[in-house]
N, C-alpha and C positions, 0 to 999 in steps of 0.2 A: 275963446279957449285956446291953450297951447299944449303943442304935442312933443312929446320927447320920445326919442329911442332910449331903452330901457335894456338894463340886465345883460346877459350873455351875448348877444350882439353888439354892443359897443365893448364888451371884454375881449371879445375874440377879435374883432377888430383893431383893437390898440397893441394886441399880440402878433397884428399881422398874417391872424389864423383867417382862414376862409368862416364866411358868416353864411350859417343854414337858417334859421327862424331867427324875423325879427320882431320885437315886442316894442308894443309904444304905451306909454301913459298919457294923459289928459289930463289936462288940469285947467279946473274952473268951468268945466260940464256939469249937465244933469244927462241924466239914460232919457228924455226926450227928446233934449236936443241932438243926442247923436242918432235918436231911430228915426227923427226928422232927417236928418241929412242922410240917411240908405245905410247905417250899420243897422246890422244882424246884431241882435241881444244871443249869448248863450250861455254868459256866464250862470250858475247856478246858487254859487253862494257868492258872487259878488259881481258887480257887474261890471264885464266884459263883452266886447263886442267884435265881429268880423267888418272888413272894410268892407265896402260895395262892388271894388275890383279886384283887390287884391290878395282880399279872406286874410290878411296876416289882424295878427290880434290888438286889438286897444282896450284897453281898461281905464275906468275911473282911476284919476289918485285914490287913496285911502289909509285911514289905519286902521290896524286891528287891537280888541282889547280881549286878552286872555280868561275864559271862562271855567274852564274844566279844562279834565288830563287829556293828552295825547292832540295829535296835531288838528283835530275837526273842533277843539276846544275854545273857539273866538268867536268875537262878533266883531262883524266888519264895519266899517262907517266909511261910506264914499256922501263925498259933500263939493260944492262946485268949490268950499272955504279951506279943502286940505291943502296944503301948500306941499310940491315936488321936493322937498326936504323931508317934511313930514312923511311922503309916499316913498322916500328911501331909505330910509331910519328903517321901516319895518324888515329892509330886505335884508338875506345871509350873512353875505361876505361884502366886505368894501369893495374887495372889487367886481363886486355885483352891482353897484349901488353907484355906480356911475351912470349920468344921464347923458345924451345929445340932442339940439337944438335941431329943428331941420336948417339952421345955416352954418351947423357942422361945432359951436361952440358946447367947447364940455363943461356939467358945472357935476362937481364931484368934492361936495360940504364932508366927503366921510374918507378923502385922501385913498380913494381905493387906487390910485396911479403910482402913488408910492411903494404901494403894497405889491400893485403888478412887477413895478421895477424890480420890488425887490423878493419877487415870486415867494410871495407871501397870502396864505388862506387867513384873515382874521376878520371876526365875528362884528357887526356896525354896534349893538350894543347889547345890554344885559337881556332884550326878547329874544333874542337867539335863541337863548331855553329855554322858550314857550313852546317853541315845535320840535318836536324829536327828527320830523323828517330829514332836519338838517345836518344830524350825524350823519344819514343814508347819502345824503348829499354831498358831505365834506369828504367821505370815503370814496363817490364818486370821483369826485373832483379830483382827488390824488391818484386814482389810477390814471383819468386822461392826463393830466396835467404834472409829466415825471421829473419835472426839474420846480416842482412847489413845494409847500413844507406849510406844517398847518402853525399857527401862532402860537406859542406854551400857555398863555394864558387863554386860547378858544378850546387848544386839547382841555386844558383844566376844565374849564366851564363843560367841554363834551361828557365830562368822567361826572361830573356833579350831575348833568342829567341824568347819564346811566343811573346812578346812586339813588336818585329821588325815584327812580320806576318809568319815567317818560317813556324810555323804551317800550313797556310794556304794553302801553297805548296805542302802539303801531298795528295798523289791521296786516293783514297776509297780506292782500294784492297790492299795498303801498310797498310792503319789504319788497316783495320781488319784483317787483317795476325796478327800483331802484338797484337790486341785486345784480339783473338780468343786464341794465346799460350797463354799470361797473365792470360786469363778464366782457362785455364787449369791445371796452377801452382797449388802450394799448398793453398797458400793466397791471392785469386786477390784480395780480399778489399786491401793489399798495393801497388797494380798496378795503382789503381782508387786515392789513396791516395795521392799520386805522381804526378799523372796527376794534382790533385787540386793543391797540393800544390805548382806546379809552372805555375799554370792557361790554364796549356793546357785542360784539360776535359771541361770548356767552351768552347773552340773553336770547336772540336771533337765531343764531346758529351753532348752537352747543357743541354738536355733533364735528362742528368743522375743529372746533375751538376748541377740544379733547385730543385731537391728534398732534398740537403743537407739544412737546417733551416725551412722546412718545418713540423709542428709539427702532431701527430696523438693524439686519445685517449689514455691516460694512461694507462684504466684500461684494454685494448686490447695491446697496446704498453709502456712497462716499457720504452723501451731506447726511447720512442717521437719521435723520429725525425727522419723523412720517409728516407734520405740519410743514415744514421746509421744502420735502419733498414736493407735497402737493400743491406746492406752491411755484415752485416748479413750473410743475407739469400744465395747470393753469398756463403760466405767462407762456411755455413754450406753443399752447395750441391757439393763441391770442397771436402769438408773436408767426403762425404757418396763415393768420386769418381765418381760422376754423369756423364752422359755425355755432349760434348757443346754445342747439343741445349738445356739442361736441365738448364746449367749455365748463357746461355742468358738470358731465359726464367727470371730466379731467377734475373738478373739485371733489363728486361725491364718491369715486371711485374703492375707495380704502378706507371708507367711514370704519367700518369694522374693526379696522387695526388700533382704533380708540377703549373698545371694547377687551381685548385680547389683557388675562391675568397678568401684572407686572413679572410675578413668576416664572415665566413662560416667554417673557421678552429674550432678545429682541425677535422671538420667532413667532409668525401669527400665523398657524397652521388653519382652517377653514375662515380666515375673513373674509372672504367672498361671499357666503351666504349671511354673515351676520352686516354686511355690508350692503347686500339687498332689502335685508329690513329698516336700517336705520335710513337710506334712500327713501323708500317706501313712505316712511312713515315723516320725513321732511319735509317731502315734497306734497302729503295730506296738509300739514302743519301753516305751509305756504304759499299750498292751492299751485302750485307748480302746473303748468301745461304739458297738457300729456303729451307731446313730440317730447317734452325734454325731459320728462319724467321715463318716459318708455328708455331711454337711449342710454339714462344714468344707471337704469335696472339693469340692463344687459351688458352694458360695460361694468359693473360691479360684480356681477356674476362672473360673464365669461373672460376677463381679462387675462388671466393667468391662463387661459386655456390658449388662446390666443396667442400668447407671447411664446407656446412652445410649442406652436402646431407644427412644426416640424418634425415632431417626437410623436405625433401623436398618429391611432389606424385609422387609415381610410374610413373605415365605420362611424368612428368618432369624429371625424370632419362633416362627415354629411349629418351628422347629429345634432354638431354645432349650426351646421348652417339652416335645416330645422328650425331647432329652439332659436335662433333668431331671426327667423322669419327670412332668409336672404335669398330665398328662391322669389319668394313676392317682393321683397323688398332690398333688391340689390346696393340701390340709391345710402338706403340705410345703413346697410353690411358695413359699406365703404365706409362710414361717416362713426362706424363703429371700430372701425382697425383706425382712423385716425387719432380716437380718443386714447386706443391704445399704443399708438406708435407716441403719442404725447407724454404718458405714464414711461414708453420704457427709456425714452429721449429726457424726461424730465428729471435729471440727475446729476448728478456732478461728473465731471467728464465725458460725460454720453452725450451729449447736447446733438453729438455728429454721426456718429458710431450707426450704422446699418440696420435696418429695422427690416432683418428679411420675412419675415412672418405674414407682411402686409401685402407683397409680391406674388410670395406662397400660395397664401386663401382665397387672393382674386380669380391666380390660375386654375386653381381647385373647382372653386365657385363656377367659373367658364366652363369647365370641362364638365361640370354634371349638370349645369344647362343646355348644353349642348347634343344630351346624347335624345336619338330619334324616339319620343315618347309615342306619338304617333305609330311606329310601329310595331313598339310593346304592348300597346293595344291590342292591333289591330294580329297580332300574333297569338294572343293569350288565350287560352282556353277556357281557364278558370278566372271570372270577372272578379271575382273575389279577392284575387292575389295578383291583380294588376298592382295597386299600390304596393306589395313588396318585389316586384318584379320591376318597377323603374327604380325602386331605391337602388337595387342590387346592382342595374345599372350604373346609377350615379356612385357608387363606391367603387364599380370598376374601373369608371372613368378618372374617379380621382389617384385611385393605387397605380396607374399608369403612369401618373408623373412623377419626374424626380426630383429628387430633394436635392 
């Protein structure tokens, strides 16, 4: 049998990227002879195996033949007789579909080196649109990879997907796998850009995909247009290293303002709370993890409260810090004035501009941690009104500071 290095570790290597997981194929096995030799079997739908030392992956060559909608829709065929041409015909992009020898020789029958050269995403052949994943994948790909361009005729073939419903085949926890690494690249606005431009983030993500021509105030938003903005605001908490509930948070933050009467434009007087429901209800849709789900709630709610806490009474700050949990959960708070230092940073000319709010609420936040509960206690007479008796504290400790 022979083994080749496969997919994304010989591409990121030919780019001179640093290689994380490496994948090998096999060709001219059977799954005996490799459990004879100490691989681990764990592939489920087709078989793939861990090494003995090393646990990185091998799989069978094989091909797949298209049965049904959406991407669980194939049946596989691993045979010792698939030939490493055949096992690369089936994969994404050409330049996924480069092999290496272990004596370092490339053989690459689908010219994906060309295509690296010439930082190009195109499709190895017409099964591309057998699996939807690979729109999820190609938007990936364009947010790491910000000097690529997908081919006009695979966008074409992505939009013909879209059209046929393949989208719609996609379960939730495939979309947000795919969603969630895209957040995390360097550039997700070209992930989401992607998605529009071959109509998949309507099907997916409607909600996002409403806000593009939706316009705001000028002289608060130079770039106008709430999808731009949030676009934004994305790449800027991507671009600080934020975390992914910070970078959700920064997409689903102004869902609401999709909603607001064109009448009524450019002003969206209560989007905050109709921005907590459409949140809500996305994140049921795509099974969303509640860390990231919790952090998009509360940054959709309190944002706007946030951004002028300066303006706002003592009373009301320890309200806020309350309703978001930030006496248990400080770690959080933080992670919550980031999402909103992104939002107010995420706009044209602001990119730099002072975000004192986030300064503000920490000192805030310290100072009614701070004050001796312990002796509100142990002072109180009435146990009953112990709990209004440290709030009354932590608001005096906050109206102490200056603004």
């Amino acid at each position: 049998m022979d083994v080749f290095a496969v997919g994304g570790a010989v591409r990121d290597g030919l780019l001179g990227l640093p290689v994380k997981d490496r994948d090998y194929v096999v060709v001219g096995a059977t799954p005996e002879q490799m459990v004879a030799q100490g691989f681990l079997p764990v592939g489920k739908d087709f078989p793939v195996f861990l090494h003995p030392q090393s646990r990185e992956e091998y799989a069978l060559a094989r091909t797949e033949r298209k049965t049904a909608p959406g991407y669980k829709g194939f049946v596989i065929h691993a045979d010792p007789d698939v030939t490493l041409e055949q096992d690369l015909a089936r994969r994404d992009f050409t330049v996924n579909a480069i092999a290496q020898s272990v004596t370092g020789e490339l053989i690459d029958p689908y010219h994906g080196q060309a295509d690296l050269a010439a930082r190009v995403f195109r499709h190895v052949s017409a099964a591309f649109a057998e699996d939807p994943v690979r729109i999820l994948r190609a938007a990936r790909f364009m947010a790491r990879f910000s000097d690529f361009s997908i081919a006009p005729d695979t966008l074409q073939l992505m939009q013909q997907m879209v059209a046929a419903g393949e989208v719609d085949h996609l379960v939730p926890e495939r979309v947000w796998q795919e969603l969630a690494k895209g957040l995390m690249e360097k550039h997700p606005s070209r992930m989401f850009a992607t998605l529009r431009d071959c109509g998949a983030l309507a099907r997916i993500m409607p909600e996002v995909d409403q806000l593009f021509g939706v316009p705001q105030p000028a002289q608060h938003h130079p770039e106008i247009d709430t999808g731009v903005h949030v676009m934004m605001v994305v790449d800027y908490a991507a671009n600080q290293d934020y975390s992914l509930p910070v970078r959700f948070a920064a997409l689903t933050h102004d869902l609401g303002k999709a909603t607001t009467p064109p009448e009524l434009w450019p002003r969206h007087h209560g989007h905050e709370a109709r921005s907590v429901e459409l949140t809500k209800k996305l994140c049921v849709r795509l099974r969303v993890p509640n860390e990231c789900r919790d952090m998009a709630v509360i940054a959709a709610r309190y944002h706007g409260d946030i951004h002028r806490a300066q303006q706002l009474r003592p009373d009301t700050i320890v309200k806020l810090f309350e309703a978001t949990d930030a006496f248990r959960r400080p770690q959080r708070f933080t992670e919550l004035l980031q999402a909103c230092e992104s939002d107010a940073r995420g706009r044209t000319g602001y990119e730099n501009v002072a975000y004192p709010s986030a300064p503000y609420l920490q000192a805030a936040l310290l100072a009614a941690q701070q004050i001796d509960t312990a002796a509100i206690v142990a002072a109180s007479t009435e146990p009953d009104k112990i709990g209004l008796n440290i709030r009354a504290a932590r608001i005096q400790a906050v109206s102490q500071l200056s603004v």
